[in-house]
C-alpha positions, 0 to 999 in steps of 0.5 A, a space after each residue: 500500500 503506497 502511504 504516500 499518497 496520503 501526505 498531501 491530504 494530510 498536510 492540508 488537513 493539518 493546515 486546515 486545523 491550524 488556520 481554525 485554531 488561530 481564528 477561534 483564539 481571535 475570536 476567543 480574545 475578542 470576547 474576552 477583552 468585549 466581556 472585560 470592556 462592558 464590565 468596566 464600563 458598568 463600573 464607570 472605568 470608561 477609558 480602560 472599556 474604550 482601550 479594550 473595545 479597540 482591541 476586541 474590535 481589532 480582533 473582530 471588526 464584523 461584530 456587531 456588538 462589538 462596534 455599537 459598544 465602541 461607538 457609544 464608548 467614542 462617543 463619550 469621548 467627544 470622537 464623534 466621526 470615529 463613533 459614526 463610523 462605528 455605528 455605521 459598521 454595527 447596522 451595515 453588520 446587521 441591518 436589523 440592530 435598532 439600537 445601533 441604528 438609533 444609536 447612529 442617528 443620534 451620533 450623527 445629529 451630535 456629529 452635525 449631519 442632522 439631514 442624514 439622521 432625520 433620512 434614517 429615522 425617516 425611513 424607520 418610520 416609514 416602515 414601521 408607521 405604528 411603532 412608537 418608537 420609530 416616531 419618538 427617535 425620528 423627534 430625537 434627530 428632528 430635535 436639533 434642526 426644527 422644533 416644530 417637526 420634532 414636537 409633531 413626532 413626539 406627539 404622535 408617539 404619545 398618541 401610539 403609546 401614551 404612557 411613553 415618558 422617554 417620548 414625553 421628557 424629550 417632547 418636554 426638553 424640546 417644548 423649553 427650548 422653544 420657549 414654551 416653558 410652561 407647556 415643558 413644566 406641564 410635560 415634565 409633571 405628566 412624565 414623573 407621574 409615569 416614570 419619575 427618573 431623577 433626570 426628569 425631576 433635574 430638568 423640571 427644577 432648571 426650567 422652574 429656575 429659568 422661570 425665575 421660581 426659586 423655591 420650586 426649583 430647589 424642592 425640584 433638585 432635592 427631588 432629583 437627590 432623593 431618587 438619586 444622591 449620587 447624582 453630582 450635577 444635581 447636587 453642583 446646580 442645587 448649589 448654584 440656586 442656594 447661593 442665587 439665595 445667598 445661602 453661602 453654607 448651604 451652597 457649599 456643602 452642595 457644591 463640595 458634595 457634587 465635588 466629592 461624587 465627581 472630583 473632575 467637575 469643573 463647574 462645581 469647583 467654579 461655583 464653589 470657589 465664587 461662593 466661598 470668596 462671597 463668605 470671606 474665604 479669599 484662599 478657599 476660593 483661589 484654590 477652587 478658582 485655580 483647580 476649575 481652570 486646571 480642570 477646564 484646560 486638562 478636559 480640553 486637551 484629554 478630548 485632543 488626546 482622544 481624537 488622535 488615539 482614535 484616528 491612530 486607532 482606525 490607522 492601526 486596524 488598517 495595517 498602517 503601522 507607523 502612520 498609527 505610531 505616530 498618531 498615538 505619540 501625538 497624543 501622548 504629546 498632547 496630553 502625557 497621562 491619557 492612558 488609553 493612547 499608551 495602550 494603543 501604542 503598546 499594541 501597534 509596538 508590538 505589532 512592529 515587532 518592538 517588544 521592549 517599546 511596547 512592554 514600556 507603553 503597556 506598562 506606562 497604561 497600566 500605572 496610569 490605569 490598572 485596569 489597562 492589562 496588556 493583550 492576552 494577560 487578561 484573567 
């Protein structure tokens, strides 16, 4: 029996298996960086989530979940056209995603393409005329361009489903900005009367301020505590309407609890460091001055930062190597501490085969992030 007629078969049986092993690892990892990517997101820990979507997306660029998760995370960011691009690959995956084609609408409304937004929502409603869901995201992007087209949108999703508060709250926020704030105040009582979330109750105290109805607005924000006391920027206007009060103590200790929740929050600073000089405390209120500045100029740059990782980012997922490099330094110039553009440049390093570099920029990621463990390190 001649044994050698079966080399061949056998060798491309075991290319065969070695090409389905090195998919199913990719694949493998992709999971496992998405899995750790949306449970840091959960926990607030957003730039080590985006860092980790860009790599599971790298591994799997035609997952869909994937690329809506990594739009909504660039997004965030302020990377608006990055986030649209990856919307649009989520929908162009599976054309059926709704959440990722509400989710591209929005981006691109926010990214200043509301007549492409106001098409796809459109075409949505025109194939779904007795969804009122369809109605109330065609009002999301109508919202930025015609008030009167997005309050006719809401309206008819109210008409489909009466009890729709997320229809409702934004007919609301559009009915204010119209000034029709007394038709919006009206809005937002029927919506806490359906589903009194803390946002609701936020925003009907901005209006009653905006009124010039001080009382209301204050009972209005404590509301919005109640239902949810870690909710910094609640606390940060609540402050701001005590000291329209010239409640200095009460002011203060509004503004350093919205401090506490959330340290980066300029405004809060601001408020505060105005308060305090009003109360006699000239070097409290330098040293608020000085860090909401610090604060406003660091967020500017950070959102700098981002725009480069993300545009080395697609640069890497190209094959673009070096133009990727460069991008990721760029952003490294421009902001040392942003973790997520170390990563980056770890993974295109090692890419190029610099090993030491890349064990460098991974190792700089992570003492900015702990949370940043270099690829396949991953518990």
């Amino acid at each position: 029996m001649n044994h050698d007629r079966f080399g061949p078969i056998f060798l491309v049986l075991l290319l065969v298996c070695a090409t389905g092993g090195v998919a199913q690892d990719t694949a493998s990892r992709a999971k496992q960086a998405y899995a750790r990517a949306v449970e840091l997101d959960a926990n607030g820990n957003n730039a080590a989530a985006l860092s980790l979507l860009w790599e599971a997306a790298g591994l799997a660029p035609h997952d869909a979940d994937i690329q809506n998760q990594l739009g909504e995370a660039l997004e965030r960011i302020g990377a608006l056209d990055a986030a649209v691009d990856a919307f649009r690959a989520a929908t162009a995956e599976r054309p059926s995603f709704r959440k990722a084609s509400n989710n591209l609408i929005l981006a691109l409304v926010k990214a200043g393409k509301g007549p492409e937004a106001v098409e796809r929502a459109r075409a949505i409603v025109n194939g779904s005329p007795d969804d009122p869901d369809a109605h109330f995201t065609l009002g999301l992007a109508e919202s930025e361009q015609d008030y009167t087209e997005a309050i006719r949108s809401f309206r008819r999703a109210l008409e489909l489903a009466p009890r729709h508060a997320l229809a409702r709250y934004n007919l609301a926020l559009v009915l204010n900005r119209a000034d029709r704030q007394a038709e919006a105040a009206d809005e937002l009582d029927r919506a806490i009367g359906i589903d009194p979330r803390p946002e609701m109750h936020y925003q009907l105290g901005v209006i009653y301020w905006h009124q010039g109805d001080l009382d209301r607005a204050i009972r209005a924000l404590r509301a919005a505590i109640a239902a949810e006391p870690r909710y910094a920027e609640a606390h940060n206007t609540l402050g701001a309407l005590l000291k329209a009060r010239r409640d200095w103590k009460g002011a203060a200790d509004a503004l350093r609890r919205a401090i506490a929740l959330q340290p980066d929050l300029a405004a809060a600073h601001y408020t505060l460091a105005q308060v305090l000089e009003l109360s006699g405390d000239a070097g409290g209120a330098r040293e608020h001055f000085t860090e909401a500045e610090r604060l406003r100029a660091e967020a500017a740059l950070v959102q700098e930062a981002g725009v480069w990782t993300s545009v080395g980012t697609q640069k890497l997922d190209r094959g673009d190597l070096v133009a990727a490099v460069d991008c990721f330094r760029r952003a490294t110039t421009i902001f040392e501490a942003y973790a997520p553009a170390h990563y980056q440049l770890g993974r295109a390093l090692q890419r190029l085969g610099q090993a030491d570099a890349a064990r460098r920029s991974f190792a700089r990621a992570q003492q900015l992030n702990p949370s940043l463990i270099p690829p396949g390190n991953m518990p």
